[in-house]
N, C-alpha and C positions, 0 to 999 in steps of 0.2 A: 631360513634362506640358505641355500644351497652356500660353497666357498666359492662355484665359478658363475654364480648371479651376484656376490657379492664383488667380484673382481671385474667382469661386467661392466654394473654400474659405475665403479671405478674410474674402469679406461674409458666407457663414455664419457662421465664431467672431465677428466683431463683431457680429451679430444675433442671434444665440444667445438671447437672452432674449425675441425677438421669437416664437421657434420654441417655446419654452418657454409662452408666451400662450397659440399656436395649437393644442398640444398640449392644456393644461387645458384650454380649450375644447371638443376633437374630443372628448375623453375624457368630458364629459359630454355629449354628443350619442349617441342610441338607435339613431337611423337616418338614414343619408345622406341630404341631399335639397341644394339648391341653397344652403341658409344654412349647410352645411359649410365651417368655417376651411381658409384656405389663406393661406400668405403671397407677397405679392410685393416683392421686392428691386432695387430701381432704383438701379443702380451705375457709370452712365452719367459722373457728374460725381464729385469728389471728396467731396462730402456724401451719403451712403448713405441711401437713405429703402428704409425697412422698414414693411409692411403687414399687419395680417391682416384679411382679409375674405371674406363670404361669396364661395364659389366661383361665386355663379351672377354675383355683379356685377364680375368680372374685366375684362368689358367696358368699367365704367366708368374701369378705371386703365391697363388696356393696351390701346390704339386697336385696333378689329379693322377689319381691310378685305376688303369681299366682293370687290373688286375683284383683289385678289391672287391667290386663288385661279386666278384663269385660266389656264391653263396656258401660254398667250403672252403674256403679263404675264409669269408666272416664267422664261419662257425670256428675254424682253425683259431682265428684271432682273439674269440671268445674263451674258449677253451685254453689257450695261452695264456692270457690275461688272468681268469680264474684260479688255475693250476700251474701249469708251465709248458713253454712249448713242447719239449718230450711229451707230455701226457696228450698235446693236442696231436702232434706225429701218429702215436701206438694208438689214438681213437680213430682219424681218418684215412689211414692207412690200411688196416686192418678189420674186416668184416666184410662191407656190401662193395665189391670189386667194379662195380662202374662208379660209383661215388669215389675209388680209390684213385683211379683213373682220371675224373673231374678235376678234383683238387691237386694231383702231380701237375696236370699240366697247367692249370692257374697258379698253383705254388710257382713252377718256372716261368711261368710270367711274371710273379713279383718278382724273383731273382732278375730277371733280365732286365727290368725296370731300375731295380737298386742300382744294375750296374751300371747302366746308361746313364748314372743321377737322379733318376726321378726316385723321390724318394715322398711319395704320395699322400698328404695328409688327408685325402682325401676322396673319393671316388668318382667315376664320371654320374653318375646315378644321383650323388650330391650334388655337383656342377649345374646338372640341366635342373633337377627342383632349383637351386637357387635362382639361376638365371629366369624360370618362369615364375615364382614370387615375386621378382623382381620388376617383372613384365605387369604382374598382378595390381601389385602397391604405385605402380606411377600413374598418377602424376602425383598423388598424394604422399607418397615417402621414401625416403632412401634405403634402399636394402644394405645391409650389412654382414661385413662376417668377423668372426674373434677366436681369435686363435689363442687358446689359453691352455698354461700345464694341466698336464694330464693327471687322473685320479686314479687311485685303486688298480697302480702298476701301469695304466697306459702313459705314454709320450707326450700325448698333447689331447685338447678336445676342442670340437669347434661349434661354435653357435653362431647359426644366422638369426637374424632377426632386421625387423621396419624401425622408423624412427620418422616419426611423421614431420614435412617441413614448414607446416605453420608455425611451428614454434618454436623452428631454428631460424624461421626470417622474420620474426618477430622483433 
């Protein structure tokens, strides 16, 4: 078992009553729409913060960045991660001059996001899968998300996942 499915499971049973909220909540809800409960679990520091909120304002607790999405951003990010950022610079940079070009101006859109604060765990491309999982799983369960330290040099990693509510109103 993985370290962040063992950490996971963790801060679900210590949340567990968090999930039990979000549950009576969906359970009196008719029909999906964006004020459907969902919890998010920030497990990043030693003090576990647990959330339930509508799905459509997930934005407001997990940073999203348009910026990310790029697919030379992600390849930059990867390559960062792996090596270091200088080594992802001299690979995207250097070569195929429209891809050089793609990623300068997605790189300053991450910049321009830092600076404004958004400091993006996350992408819109993840946002909208989430929110239609989430669409998917109701009435049957609460979507979730967990924000947990990061591995092998990244900052943090996030797992969404269901948690069905038969057997949190049980």
């Amino acid at each position: 078992m993985s370290s962040n499915r063992a950490r996971l499971d963790v801060l679900v049973a210590e949340c567990r009553e968090t999930f039990v909220q979000a549950a009576i909540k969906l359970n009196a809800v008719r029909a999906w729409d964006f004020s459907c409960p969902c919890v998010v679990l920030d497990g990043r520091a030693d003090e576990i913060k647990a959330v339930v909120i509508g799905v459509g304002s997930i934005g407001n607790v997990v940073p999203t960045s348009a910026a990310i999405d790029s697919p030379e951003v992600k390849e930059w990010l990867r390559i960062a991660t792996e090596k270091s950022p200088e080594v992802a610079f001299t690979e995207l940079l250097n070569g195929d001059e429209e891809r050089a070009k793609r990623f300068n101006e997605a790189y300053e859109l991450l910049i321009e996001e830092r600076r404004t604060g958004i400091k993006g765990l996350w992408s819109t491309d993840d946002l909208c899968s989430f929110v239609s999982r989430s669409q998917a799983a109701f009435p049957k369960a609460i979507s979730a998300i967990a924000l947990l330290p990061g591995q092998k040099g990244q900052s943090h990693s996030i797992l969404t996942f269901e948690s069905d509510i038969t057997s949190l109103l049980s």
